[in-house]
N, C-alpha and C positions, 0 to 999 in steps of 0.2 A: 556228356549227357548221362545224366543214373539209366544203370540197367530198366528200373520201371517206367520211367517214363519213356525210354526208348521203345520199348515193346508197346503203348500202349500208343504212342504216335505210327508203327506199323499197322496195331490193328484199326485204329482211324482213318488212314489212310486205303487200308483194303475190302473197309465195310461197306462201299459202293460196288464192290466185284458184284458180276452177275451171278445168278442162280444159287445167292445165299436169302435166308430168310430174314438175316439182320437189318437188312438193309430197309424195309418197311417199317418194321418195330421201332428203329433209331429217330427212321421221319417222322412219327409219330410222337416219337417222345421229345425232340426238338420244335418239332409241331406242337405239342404241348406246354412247353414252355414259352415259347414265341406270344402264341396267343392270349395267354393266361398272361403275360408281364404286359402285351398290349393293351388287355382288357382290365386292366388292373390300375395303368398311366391314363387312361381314357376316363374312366369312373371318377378316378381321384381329381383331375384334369376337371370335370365338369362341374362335379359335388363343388369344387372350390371356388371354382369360377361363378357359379348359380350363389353361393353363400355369399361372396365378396361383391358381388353385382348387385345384389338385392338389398343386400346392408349400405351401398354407397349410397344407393337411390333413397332407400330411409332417412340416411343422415343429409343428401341432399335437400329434400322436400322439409324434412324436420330439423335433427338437431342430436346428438349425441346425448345430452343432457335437456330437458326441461324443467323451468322452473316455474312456480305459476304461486297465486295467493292461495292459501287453503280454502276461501271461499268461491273460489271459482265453481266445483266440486264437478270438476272434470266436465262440462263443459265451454263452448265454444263463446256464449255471453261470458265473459269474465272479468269478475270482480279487477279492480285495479291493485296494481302493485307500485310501492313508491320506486324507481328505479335513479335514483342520482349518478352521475360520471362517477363518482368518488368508488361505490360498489362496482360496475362495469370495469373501474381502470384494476382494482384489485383483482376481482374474475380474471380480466388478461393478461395477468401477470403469473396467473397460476402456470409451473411447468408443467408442458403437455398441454396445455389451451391454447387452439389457432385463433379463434373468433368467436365475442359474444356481441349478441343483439336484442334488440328487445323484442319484445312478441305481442301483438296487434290483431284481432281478430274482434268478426262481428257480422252474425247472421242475418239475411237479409233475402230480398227475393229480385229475381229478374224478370222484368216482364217485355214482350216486345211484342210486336203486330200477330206473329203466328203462335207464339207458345210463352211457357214463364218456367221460371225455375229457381228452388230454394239451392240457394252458396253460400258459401261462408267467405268472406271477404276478408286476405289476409296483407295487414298494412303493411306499407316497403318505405322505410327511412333511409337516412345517408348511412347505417352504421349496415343495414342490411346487404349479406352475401349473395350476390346474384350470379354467381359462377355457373353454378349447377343447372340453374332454367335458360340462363344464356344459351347452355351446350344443348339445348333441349326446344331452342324456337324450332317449328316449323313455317313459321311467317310472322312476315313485320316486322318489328325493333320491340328491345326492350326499351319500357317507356322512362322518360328521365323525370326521375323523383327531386333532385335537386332544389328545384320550385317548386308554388304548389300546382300540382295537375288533377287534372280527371281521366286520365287514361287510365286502362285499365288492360291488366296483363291474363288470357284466357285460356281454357284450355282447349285442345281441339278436340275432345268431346263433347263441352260444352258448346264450340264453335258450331258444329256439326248438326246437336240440338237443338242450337235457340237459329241456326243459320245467321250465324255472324260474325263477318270479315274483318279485316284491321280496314280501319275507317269508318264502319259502324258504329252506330250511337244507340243507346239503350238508357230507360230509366229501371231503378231499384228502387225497392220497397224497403223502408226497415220501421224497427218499434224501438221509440225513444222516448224514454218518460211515459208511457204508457199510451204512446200516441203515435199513430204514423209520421214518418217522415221519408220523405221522396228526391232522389238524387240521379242528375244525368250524367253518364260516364261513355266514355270513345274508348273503342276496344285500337289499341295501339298496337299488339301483336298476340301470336298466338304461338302456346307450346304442346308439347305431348312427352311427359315422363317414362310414357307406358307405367305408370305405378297407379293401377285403375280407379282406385280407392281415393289417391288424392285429387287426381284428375279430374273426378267427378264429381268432388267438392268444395274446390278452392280457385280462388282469382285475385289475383293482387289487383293492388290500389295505395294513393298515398295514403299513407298511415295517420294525415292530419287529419283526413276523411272522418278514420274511427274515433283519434283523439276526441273532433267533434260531437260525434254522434253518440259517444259516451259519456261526455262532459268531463274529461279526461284532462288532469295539468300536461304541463309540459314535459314534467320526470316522470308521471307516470303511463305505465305499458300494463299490460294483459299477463304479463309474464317476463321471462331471460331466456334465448336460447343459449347452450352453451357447444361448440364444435369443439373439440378437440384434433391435435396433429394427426394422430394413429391411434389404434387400440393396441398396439405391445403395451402400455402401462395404462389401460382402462380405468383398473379398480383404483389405482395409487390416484390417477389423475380424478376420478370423480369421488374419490375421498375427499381430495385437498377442497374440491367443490363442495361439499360438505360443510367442512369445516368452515370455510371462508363466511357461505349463507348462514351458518349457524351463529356465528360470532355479529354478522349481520343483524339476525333476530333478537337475539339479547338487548343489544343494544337500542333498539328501534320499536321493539314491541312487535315486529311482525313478523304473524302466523303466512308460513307458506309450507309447498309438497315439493319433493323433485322427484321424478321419473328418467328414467334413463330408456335407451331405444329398446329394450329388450323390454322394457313395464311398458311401454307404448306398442310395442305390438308385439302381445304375447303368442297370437295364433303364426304369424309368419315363418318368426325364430324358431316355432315348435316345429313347423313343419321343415326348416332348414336342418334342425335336428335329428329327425324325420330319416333327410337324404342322408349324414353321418351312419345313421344304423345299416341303410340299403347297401353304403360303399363298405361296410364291414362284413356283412353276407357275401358280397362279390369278393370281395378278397379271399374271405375262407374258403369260397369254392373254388375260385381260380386255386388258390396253395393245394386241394385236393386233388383237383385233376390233373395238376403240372405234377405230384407227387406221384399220383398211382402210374401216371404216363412213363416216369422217368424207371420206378420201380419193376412195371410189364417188360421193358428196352435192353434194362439189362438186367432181369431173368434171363429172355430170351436168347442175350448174347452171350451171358454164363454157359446158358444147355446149349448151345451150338457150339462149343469153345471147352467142352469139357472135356475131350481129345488133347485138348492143345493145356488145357490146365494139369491133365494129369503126368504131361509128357516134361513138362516144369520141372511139377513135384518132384519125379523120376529122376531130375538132373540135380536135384538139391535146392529150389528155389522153396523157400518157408510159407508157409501160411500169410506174413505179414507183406512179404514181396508181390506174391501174386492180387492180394486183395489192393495191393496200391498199383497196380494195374491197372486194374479194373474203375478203381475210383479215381485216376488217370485220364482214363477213357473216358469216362462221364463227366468229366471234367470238360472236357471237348466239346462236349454236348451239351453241356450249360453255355459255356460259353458262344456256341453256335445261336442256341437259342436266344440268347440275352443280347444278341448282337440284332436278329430278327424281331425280336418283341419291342426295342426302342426304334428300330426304322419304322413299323409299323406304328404302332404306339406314337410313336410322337410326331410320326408325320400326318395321323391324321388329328393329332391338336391342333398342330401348326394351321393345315388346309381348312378345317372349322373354325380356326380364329382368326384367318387372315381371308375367309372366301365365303363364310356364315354359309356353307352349305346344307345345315339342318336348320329350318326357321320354325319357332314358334309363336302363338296365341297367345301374344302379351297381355292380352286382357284376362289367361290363367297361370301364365308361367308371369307377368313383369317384365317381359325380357323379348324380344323378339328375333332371337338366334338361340341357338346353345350357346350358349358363355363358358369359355376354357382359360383357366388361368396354369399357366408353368411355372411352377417352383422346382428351381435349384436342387432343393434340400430336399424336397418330396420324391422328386426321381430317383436321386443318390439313397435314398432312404428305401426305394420299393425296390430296387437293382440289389442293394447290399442282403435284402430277406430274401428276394427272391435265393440271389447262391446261399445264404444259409442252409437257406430249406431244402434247395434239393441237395447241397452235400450231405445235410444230414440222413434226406431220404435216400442217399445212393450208400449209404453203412447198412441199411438194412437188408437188400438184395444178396452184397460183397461179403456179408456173414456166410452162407450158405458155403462160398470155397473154404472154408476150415474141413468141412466133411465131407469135403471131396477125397478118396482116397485113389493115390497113384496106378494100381494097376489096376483098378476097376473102370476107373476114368479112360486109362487108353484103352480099354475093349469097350468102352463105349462109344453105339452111335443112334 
């Protein structure tokens, strides 16, 4: 074992002795780092879980990609799109496209014995993803579109409002040709996204329902949704999308828009962005106070040890021997803490993600837990700055022993 590191494992080993004053300042500065790497895995742990929870639920309800006629003009009546197999099979062939479908919608109203309510009515064919509101019933069945039905799939807020269970029967209101039209529909089961905004506005139905009620062919839809596998290759993938409909357009003569989930909800994403900023504040305070903590620790251990530095000097040990000492010792002391800051840290991920013990007001958060996502890479990532930083901030204390000189040092007390 090198002479410094030997010495610096004695003075670790005796900085619990009683009736020194190191021994608070040291817990304190392991205390500082402990907490500060906790509250650092916790933040990052949440920010990410909140951003990738809230994004799933988007592309659940919607779609990664939308594509619609440019005469739609962003609303929910929309103009018709010609949609052929021919275009759809080339979409799905695009790399990085899970699932495209066509997109049905058609405002309407509900009315029943105690109340009514304006929804937008969105169609469900055989090509439609039903995975995401499956994982999302709170009652009944999802209804089978195969044939044609009048079931209809509701939310449980709307459930709630209009007081209507799976079994219940309702008629709707809609304007077609410039003329009412009136249709009865069985509520078949019922969901709850928590994504309040959609909940409060959408209920599925067959899709031949709207075809009808639009005077709609058979190829055509309201629009394309497009899903994609993952967003690691977003842009590349909703390029190729791009590209595809553009060559589409030429060909065909027709004018359409695409929007991607971030043009579809710009206020959301802003406020996800939002939390990014908040976890960057936490960060730079947590590296403050783990820094001034670690640099107070060993001051204090220097000037209690200034005896024992000068008595060094005195034997011939250098300026560069005794500061690796020192930064020896603090070595210890990251490592104490960093051992502390991940049991903590991430055993209170683990217990929030596996026991939801802080719940939230999904009708403002979306979400009705905190949501903790763990990354690998993120942790490996916040451990490896953490020791940067405080070795770096343990050079600037260990300067001060350059101008320690030898016999002023041992008459010091």
């Amino acid at each position: 074992m090198r002479f410094e590191y030997f010495i610096a494992s004695r003075l670790f080993l005796k900085q619990k002795s009683k009736g020194r004053k190191t021994g608070p300042a040291v817990k304190i500065a392991v205390t500082g780092i402990a907490l500060g790497l906790a509250v650092m895995l916790v933040a990052i742990g949440v920010v990410q879980g909140f951003k990738h929870e809230i994004r799933d639920k988007v592309i659940g309800v919607g779609a990664h990609i939308q594509i619609a006629s440019y005469y739609s003009n962003y609303s929910y009546e929309m103009s018709p799109l010609n949609v052929p197999d021919t275009l759809l099979g080339q979409l799905r062939a695009i790399p990085g496209v899970r699932h495209v479908q066509p997109q049905y919608t058609k405002p309407g109203m509900i009315k029943t014995k105690d109340d009514f309510q304006v929804v937008v009515f969105k169609g469900v064919d055989s090509c439609f993803d039903a995975s995401f509101l499956k994982s999302s019933l709170v009652a009944g069945t999802f209804p089978d579109y195969s044939q044609p039905s009048n079931d209809v799939l509701i939310s449980e807020y709307l459930s709630d409002l209009l007081h209507l269970k799976p079994g219940d029967a309702f008629l709707a209101y809609f304007i077609r040709d410039e003329a009412q039209s009136a249709r009865r529909f069985k509520v078949s089961g019922v969901y709850n996204t928590h994504f309040t905004s959609y909940d409060k506005a959408f209920l599925l139905t067959d899709a031949r329902h709207i075809r009808q009620l639009n005077d709609w062919e058979s190829n055509q839809a309201g629009g394309i949704e497009v899903f994609f596998e993952s967003m690691k290759a977003f842009d590349a993938t909703q390029e190729s999308v791009y590209q595809t409909m553009s060559r589409y357009a030429s060909d065909t003569d027709e004018v359409y828009y695409m929007r991607n989930l971030y043009e579809l909800n710009p206020d959301l994403f802003g406020w996800l962005d939002l939390l990014d900023m908040n976890v960057l504040l936490i960060l730079l305070l947590m590296i403050f106070v783990s820094g001034f903590n670690i640099i107070s620790g060993l001051l204090i251990l220097i000037l209690e040890r200034t005896n024992f530095i000068g008595v060094l000097k005195a034997l011939g040990a250098g300026n560069r021997q005794v500061r690796r000492i020192f930064v020896s010792y603090s070595t210890y002391l990251v490592a104490i803490g960093l051992l502390w800051g991940n049991v903590i840290g991430l055993g209170i991920c683990f217990l929030q993600k596996y026991a939801h013990v802080l719940k939230l007001d999904p009708s403002v958060y979306y979400v009705d837990a905190v949501p903790i996502e763990l990354n690998v890479w993120w942790i490996v990532l916040v451990n490896v700055g953490t020791i940067l930083v405080s070795m770096a901030v343990v050079l600037v204390p260990s300067h001060l022993i350059t101008h320690i000189h030898p016999a002023k040092a041992i008459r010091f007390e």
